[in-house]
C-alpha positions as CSV (number, residue, x, y, z in Angstrom):
1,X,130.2,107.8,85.6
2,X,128.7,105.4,88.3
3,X,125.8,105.8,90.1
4,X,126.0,106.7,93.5
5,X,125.5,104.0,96.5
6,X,121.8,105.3,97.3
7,X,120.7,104.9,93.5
8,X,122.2,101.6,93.0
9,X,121.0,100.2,96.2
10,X,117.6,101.4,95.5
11,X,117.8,100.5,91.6
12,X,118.9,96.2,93.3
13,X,115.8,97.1,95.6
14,X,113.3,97.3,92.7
15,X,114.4,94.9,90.5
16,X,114.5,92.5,93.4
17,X,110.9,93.6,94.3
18,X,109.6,93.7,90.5
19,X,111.2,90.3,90.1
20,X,109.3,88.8,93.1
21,X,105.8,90.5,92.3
22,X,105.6,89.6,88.4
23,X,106.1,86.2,89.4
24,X,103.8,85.8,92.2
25,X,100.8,87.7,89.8
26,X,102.1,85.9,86.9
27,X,103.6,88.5,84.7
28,X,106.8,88.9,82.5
29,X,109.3,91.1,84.4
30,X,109.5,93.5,81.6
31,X,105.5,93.8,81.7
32,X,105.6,95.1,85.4
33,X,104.8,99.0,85.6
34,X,106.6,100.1,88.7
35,X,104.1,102.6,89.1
36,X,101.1,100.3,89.4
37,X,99.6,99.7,92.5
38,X,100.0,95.9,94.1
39,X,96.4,95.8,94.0
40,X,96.2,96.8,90.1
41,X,98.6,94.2,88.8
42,X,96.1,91.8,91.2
43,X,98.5,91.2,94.2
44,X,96.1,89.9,97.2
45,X,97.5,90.1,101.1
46,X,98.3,86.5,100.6
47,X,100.8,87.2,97.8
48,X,102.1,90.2,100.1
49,X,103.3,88.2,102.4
50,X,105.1,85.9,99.3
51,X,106.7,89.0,97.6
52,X,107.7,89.9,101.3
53,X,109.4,87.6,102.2
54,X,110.8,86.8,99.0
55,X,112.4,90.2,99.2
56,X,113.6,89.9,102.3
57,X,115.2,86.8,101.9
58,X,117.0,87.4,99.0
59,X,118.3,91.0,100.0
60,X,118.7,90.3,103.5
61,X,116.4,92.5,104.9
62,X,113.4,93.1,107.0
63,X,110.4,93.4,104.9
64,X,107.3,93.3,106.8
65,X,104.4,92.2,104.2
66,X,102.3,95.7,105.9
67,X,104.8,97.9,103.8
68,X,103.0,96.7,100.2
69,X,100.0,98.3,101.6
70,X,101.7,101.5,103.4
71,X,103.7,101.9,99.7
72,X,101.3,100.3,97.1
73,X,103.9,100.1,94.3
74,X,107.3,98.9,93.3
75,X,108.2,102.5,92.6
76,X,107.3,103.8,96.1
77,X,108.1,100.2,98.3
78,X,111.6,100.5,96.7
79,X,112.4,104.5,97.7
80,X,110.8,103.6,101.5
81,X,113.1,100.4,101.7
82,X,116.3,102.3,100.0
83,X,115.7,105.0,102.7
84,X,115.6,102.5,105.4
85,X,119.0,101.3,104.5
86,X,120.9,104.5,104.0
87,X,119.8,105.7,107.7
């Protein structure tokens, strides 16, 4: 069984997105709680802008650095941005 379009887009969303903030705060990938705020794992406005536009870059997609503070964790950044793209 596969995994519908929504879930997998989503599921390249946050691994994009988890990818880009361990390495900007310096933390294995597999360390990173998805469910940690940006501010928890010690991600400053400065690195927001980083992980954006790391993000965007990679997926192709707009990813205005605000949205880390609107949805404070990979979890929730990766449901608003999977959203965005199935509308």
């Amino acid at each position: 069984m596969t995994l519908s379009a929504e879930r997998l887009d989503r599921t390249r969303i946050e691994d994009c997105l988890s990818e880009a903030v361990a390495r900007e705060v310096d933390l294995p990938h597999e360390e990173l709680d998805p469910e940690a705020t940006f501010e928890e794992l010690g991600l400053d406005s400065l690195g927001a802008v980083t992980v954006a536009k790391r993000v965007a870059a990679e997926l192709r997609i707009k990813v205005p650095a605000v949205l880390l503070f609107n949805f404070p964790t990979v979890q929730a950044l990766s449901e608003h941005l999977a959203a965005e793209q199935a509308a």
